[in-house]
C-alpha positions in Angstrom: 0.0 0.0 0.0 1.3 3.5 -0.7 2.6 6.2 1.9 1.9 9.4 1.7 4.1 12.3 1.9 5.6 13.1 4.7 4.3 9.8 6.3 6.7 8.4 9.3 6.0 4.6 8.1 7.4 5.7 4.5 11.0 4.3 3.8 13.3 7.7 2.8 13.1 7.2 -0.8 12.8 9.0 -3.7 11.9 7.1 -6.5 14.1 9.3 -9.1 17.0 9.2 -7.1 16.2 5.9 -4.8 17.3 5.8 -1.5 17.9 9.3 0.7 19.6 7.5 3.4 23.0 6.0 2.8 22.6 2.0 3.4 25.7 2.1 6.1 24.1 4.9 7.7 21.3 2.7 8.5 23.4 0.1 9.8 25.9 2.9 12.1 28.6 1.7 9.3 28.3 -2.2 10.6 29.1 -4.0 7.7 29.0 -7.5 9.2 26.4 -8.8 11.0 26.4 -10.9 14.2 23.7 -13.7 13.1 24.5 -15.8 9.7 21.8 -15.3 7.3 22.3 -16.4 3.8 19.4 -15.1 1.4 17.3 -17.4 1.2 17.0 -17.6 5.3 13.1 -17.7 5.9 12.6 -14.6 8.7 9.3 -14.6 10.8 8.5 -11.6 13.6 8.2 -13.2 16.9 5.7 -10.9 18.2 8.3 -9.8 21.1 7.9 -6.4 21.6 10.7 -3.9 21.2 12.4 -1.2 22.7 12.5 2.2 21.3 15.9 2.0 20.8 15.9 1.0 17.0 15.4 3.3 14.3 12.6 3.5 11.2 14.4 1.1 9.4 14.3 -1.9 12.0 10.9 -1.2 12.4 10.2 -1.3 8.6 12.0 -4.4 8.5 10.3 -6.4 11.0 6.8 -5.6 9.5 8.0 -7.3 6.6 8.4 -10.1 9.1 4.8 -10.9 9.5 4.4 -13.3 7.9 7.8 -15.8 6.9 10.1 -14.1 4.5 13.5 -14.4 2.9 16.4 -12.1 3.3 16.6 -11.6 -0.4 13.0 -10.4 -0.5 13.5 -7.9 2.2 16.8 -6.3 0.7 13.9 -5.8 -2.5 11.4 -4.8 -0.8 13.5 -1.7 1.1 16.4 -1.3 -1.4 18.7 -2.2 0.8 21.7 -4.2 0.3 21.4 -7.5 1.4 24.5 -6.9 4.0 22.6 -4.0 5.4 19.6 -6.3 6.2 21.5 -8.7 7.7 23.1 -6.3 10.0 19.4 -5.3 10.9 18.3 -8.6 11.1 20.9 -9.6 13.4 19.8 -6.2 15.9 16.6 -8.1 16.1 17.5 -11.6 16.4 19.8 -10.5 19.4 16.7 -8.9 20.6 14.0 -12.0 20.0 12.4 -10.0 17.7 12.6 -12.2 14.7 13.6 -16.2 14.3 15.1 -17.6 11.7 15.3 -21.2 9.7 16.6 -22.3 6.2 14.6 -21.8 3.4 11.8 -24.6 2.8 10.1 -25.0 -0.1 6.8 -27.0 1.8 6.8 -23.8 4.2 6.3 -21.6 0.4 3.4 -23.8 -0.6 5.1 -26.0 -3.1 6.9 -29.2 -3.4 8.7 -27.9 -7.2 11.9 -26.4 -7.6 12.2 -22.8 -7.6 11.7 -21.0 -10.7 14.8 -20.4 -12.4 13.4 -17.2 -14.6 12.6 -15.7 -11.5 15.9 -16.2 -9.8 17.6 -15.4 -13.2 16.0 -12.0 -12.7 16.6 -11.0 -8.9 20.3 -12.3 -9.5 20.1 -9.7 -12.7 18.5 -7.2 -11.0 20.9 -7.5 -7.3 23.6 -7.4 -10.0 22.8 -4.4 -11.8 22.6 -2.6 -8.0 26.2 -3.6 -7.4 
């Protein structure tokens, strides 16, 4: 769903320019995290509640952790790179905010293999970011 303007709950983008904030900023220029996380880990919100210690950006990241998730999809969703997520990720794993486990294709609703034109283009895409 669209933000509007101004709204707190709106990532600090612009979409001609992208992202407003640098991605190290975001992470107070961590650049390793303290969890492992590879990019297809599946991420789920615990329901633990936080302190207000973390910034917009945690925040934003856990609500993507509703419902199970993969790193890679939340470094698309925010525009982040994915070393920047796990950084975050690891601030709320330390935290009980989120748990973690490997990626499972019965968990996704199907027993196929993934589908290799859709890998094809979020390797493309992660690539062209780089």
């Amino acid at each position: 769903m669209p933000h509007a303007p101004g709204d707190p709950e709106r990532p600090p983008l612009d979409d001609a320019v992208g992202r407003l904030v640098r991605p190290y900023t975001v992470s107070e220029g961590r650049t390793e995290p303290t969890r492992h996380f590879d990019l297809m880990t599946m991420v789920v919100a615990t329901g633990t509640a936080l302190r207000s210690d973390l910034g917009l950006d945690h925040t934003q990241v856990l609500d993507l952790c509703r419902a199970p998730v993969t790193v890679a999809e939340i470094a698309g969703l925010t525009r982040m790179p994915a070393t920047v997520i796990k950084v975050l990720l690891s601030d709320l794993a330390e935290r009980g905010a989120i748990a973690t486990r490997p990626f499972d294709l019965a968990v996704r609703g199907t027993t196929s293999a993934p589908d290799l034109e859709l890998l094809e283009a979020l390797r493309d895409g992660l690539l062209k970011r780089l």
